[in-house]
N, C-alpha and C positions, 0 to 999 in steps of 0.2 A: 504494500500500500504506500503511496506517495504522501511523504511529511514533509509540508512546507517548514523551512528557517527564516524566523522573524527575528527583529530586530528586539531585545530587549530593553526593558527601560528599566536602565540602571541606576536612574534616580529621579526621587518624588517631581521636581520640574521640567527634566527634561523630555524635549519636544522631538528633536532630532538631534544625528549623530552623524561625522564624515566618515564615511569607506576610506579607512588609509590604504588598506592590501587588502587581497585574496588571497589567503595561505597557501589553496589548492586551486587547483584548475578543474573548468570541465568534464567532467567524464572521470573522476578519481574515484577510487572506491574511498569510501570513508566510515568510520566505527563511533559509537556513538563515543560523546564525552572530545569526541579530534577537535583541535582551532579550527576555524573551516576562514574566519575571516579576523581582520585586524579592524576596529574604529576606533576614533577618537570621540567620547564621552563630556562629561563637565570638566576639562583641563585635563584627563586622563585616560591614555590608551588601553582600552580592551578588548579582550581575544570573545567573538562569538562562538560558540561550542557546536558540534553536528548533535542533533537529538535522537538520531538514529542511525541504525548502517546500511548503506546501501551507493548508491552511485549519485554523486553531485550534476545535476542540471538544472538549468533555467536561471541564469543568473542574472538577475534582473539589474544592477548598478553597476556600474565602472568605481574604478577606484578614483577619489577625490569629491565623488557626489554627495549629498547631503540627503540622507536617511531617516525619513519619519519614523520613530517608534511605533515598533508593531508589526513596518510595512514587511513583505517576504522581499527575503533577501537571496533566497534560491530552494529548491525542492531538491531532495534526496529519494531516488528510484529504486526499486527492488527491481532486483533483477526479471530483464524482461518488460519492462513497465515504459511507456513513454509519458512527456507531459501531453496535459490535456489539452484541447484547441483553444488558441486564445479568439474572444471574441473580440477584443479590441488593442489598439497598438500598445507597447508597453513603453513608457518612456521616463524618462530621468528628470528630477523635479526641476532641476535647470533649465532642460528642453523645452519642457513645457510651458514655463515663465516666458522662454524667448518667445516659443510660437506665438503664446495669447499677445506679446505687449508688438509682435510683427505684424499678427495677422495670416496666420501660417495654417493652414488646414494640416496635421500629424498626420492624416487619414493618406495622404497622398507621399508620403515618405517612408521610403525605403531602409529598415535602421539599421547599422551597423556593429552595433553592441552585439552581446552576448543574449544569445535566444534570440535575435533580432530584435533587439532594442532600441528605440530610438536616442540617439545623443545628442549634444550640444551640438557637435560638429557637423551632423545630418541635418541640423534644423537651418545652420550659419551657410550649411554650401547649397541651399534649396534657390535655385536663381530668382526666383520671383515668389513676392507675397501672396501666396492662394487667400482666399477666403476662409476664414475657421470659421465653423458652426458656432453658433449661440446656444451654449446647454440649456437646460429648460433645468428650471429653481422647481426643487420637489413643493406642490401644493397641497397646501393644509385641506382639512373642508370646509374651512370656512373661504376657500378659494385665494386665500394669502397663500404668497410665495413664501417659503420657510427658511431664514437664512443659515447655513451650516458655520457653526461657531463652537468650539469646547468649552464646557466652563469657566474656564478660567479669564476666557476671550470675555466670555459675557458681565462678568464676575467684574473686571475691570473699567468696560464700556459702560455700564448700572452706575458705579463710581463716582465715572466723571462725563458723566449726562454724554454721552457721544454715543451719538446712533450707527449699529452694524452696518448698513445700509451706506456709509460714508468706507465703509472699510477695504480695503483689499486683500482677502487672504492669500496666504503664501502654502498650506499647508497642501495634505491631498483633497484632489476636486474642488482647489478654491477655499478650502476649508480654513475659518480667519481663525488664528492662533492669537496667545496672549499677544506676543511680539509684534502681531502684525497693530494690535490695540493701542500698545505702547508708544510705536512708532505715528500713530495719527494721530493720538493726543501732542506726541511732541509737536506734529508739523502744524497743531489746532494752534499751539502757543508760539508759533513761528518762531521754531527752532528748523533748522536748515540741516534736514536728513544727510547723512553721508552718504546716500547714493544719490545725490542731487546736488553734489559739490559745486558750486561757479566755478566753470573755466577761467584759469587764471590767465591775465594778460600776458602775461611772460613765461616765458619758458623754462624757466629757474627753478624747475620744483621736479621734484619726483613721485609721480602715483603709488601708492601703496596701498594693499587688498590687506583685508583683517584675517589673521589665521583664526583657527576654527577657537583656540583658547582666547585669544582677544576679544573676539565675535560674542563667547559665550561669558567674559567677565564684562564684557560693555554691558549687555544686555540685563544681566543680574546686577549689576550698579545700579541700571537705571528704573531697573522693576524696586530695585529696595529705595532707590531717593523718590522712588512717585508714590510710594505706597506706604511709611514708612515715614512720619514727623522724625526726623532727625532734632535729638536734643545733647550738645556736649556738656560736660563737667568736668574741670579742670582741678588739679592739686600737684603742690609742689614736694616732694615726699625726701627727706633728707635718708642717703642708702648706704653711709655707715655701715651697719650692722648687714645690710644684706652681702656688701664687697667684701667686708671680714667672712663673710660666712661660707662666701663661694671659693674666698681664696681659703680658708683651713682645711673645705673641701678638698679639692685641689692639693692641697698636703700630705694632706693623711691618707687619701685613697689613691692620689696619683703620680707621685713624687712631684709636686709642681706643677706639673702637663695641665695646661687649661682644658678640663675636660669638660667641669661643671661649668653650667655659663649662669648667667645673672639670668636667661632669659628660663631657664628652669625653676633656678630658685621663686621666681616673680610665677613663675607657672601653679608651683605647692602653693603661695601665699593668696592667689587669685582662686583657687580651686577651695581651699582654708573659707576665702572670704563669701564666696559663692555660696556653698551650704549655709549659712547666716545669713545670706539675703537671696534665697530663690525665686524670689519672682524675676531677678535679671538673669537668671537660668533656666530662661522657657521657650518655649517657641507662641508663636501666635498665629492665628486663622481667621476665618472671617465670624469671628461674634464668637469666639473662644479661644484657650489657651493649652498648651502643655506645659506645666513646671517637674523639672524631673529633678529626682531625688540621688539622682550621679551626676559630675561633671565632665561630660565630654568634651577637651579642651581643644580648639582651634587653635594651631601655631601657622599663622600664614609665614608662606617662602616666598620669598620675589625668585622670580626665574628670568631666564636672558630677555620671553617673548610675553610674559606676564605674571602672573598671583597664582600659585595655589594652597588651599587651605587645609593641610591633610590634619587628621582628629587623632589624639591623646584619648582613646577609652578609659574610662575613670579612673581619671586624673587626681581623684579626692581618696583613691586607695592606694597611691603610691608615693613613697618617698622619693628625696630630692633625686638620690641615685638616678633610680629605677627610670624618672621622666627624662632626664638628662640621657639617657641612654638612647629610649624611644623616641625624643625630638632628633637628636640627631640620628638618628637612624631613617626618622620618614625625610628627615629635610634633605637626608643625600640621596634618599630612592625619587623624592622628589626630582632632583636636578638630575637624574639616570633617566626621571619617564618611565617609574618601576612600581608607582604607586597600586596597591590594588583598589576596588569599589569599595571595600570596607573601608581604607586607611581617609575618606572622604565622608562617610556618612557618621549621621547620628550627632553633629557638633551642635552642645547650647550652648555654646558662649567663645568666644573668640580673642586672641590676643595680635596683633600688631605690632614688631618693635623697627622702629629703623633708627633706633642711636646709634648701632654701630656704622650707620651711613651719614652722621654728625648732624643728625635732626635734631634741632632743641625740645618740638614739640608741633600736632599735628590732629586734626579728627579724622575718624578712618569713619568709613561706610560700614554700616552693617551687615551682614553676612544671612537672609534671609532664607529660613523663617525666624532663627534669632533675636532677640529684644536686643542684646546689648554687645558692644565691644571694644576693648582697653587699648589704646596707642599709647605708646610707650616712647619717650626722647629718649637723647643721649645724657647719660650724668655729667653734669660737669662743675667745678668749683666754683663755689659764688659764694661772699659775706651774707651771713645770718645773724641776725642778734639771738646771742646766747639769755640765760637766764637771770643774765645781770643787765641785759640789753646791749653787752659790746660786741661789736660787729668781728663774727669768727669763721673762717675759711669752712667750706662743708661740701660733701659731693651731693649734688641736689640731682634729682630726677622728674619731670613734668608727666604725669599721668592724666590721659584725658577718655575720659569714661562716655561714650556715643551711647546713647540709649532709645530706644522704641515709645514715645512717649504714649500712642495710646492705649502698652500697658502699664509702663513703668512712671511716676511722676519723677519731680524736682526730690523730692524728700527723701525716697526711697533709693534716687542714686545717689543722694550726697552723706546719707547712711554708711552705702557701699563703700563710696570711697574714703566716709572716716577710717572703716576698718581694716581698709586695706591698709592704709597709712601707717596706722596700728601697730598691724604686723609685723609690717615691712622694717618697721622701727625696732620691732621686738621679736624680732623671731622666737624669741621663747616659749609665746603665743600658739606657735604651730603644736605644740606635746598637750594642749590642755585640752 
């Protein structure tokens, strides 16, 4: 019996996925559990599995194309078995973009993809614009045309009063996605889409296309600052005791070798302070919340071509060691492109540091579904009045605490951050 291979969705928002390789080719035999293909996911590469054994045909994408979740990505034959007849051409959601915004009837193109699929390339060398058909919109009984939109499409257009009807989806059959949402409310606010760039007078510049991890942290940027009251909170936190504590570290366990960094320590003290104030370790939804009772810690990595934020599983049951170990362990599989779907999922709450790139101090975006997230500057010495008020050298650090204001208030994060101060001041704090 033929079993289609669909694309899975490897995580709660994603919509689609790039075909980086095809492991196998055509006509391979394959067993289940085999790679059959390579994609790129939310900032990280993974392997799609065969679900069963039998012989790979019908491969519906080329490598580099953009992959609805869900869609079949090829069928697996029993021996003896052909694919069924296609009733209609099968083509690549690029091709299809082109033909509608040319004018391209598909029907009349010959594809040259895999299974005969129509490509990019079949649609670009067609000499003349045919006429496409005008689909007909599935009608309700009340005789209204029904607009094909997924929740989330809807969910966002409800919002911000913007009619579907205004929209253009991108998805399959036209189908409008959140992103396509997104992107019209921008251009509602006469913000100037980046596929709509003015041509610049001068020649002085260079074009540049969004890789599929830029594509997909612009996009969740911009879903978290439209959806998402951004509120920061600021404090200057004197780290003494935390520098003493990473460097004794560092002594005792590693002859010197800076193993332990400041960004783990501040990891235990955050995960410490989190349990005492859960509600900025939750996620949120529409007209509800999750507060969880672990801390799954985000340590975001800058990488050459963007962010990615792989997750510290309960981070509230581990000593300083123990995170220090596993941050630097995901942040180097990070920079290898080794990350798996798990080392991604499950984050409530998130850390940011770019001191060591000599930032004083910064608000970072939240990382949704997340209420909150902690940017971190560099330490650096500045006079403090002491307790007699004389101005005394001290290695200061700027923490700035971004929070989801419509679940968290003003009170609740400047709570957090007394506590975290707290700590960070006393680590003694962390044994009680």
């Amino acid at each position: 019996m033929a079993t289609e291979i669909i694309l899975p969705k490897f995580g709660f928002t994603l919509e689609e996925s790039q075909l980086v390789a095809w492991l196998v080719q055509e006509g391979d035999t394959v067993e289940t559990g085999d790679p059959i293909a390579e994609v790129t996911t939310d900032k990280v590469n993974m392997e799609v599995e065969a679900t069963a054994d039998g012989i790979l045909a019908g491969l519906r994408y080329q490598e580099g194309d953009m992959v609805p979740v869900t869609a079949v990505l090829a069928t697996i034959l029993a021996p003896g078995e052909t694919l069924p007849q296609k009733t209609a051409p099968a083509i690549t959601p690029v091709a299809a973009r082109i033909a509608e915004a040319e004018g391209i009837d598909v029907r009349q193109i010959q594809g040259s993809g895999p299974g005969g699929r129509i490509t990019r390339k079949d649609v670009e060398a067609k000499p003349e614009a045919l006429p496409a058909p005008t689909p007909a919109a599935p009608v309700l009984s009340n005789g209204r045309s029904k607009i094909q939109a997924t929740p989330a499409a809807r969910r966002l257009a409800a919002e911000h009063e913007l009619s579907l009807k205004t929209v253009l989806g991108s998805g399959p059959d036209g189908r409008i996605q959140q992103k396509d949402v997104a992107e019209a409310i921008a251009n509602k606010a006469d913000i100037v889409p980046a596929a709509k760039l003015p041509e610049p007078e001068t020649a002085a510049f260079t074009r540049h296309t969004f890789s599929n991890m830029r594509r997909t942290i612009a996009h969740n940027m911009q879903q978290s600052k439209l959806n998402a009251p951004h509120v920061p909170f600021q404090i200057d936190v004197e780290m003494t005791a935390v520098l003493q504590l990473t460097d004794q570290a560092n002594e005792l366990m590693h002859k010197g070798e800076k193993v332990v960094t400041v960004t783990a320590v501040l990891a235990k003290m955050v995960a410490w302070t989190l349990l005492r104030h859960p509600l900025v370790n939750s996620h949120i939804g529409d007209g509800e919340w999750l507060q969880f009772n672990e801390v799954n810690l985000g340590i975001a990595v800058a990488l050459p071509d963007g962010l990615i934020v792989p997750v510290v599983q309960q981070a509230n049951r581990k000593g300083i060691e123990m995170l220090s170990a596993e941050i630097r362990d995901v942040a180097k599989r990070a920079r290898e492109n080794k990350l798996r779907p798990a080392d991604l999922q499950n984050g409530t709450f998130t850390i940011s540091n770019l001191g060591m790139f000599g930032v004083d101090r910064f608000a970072a975006i939240i990382n949704p579904p997340q209420v909150g997230i902690l940017a971190v500057g560099q330490t650096s010495r500045r006079f403090v009045p002491n307790a007699n008020d004389q101005p005394v050298l001290r290695p200061i650090c700027t923490f700035t605490l971004s929070v989801d204001h419509r679940l968290v208030d003003g009170a609740v994060a400047a709570q957090f951050l007394a506590d975290l101060r707290r700590v960070v001041e006393q680590p003694a704090l962390l044994s009680l």
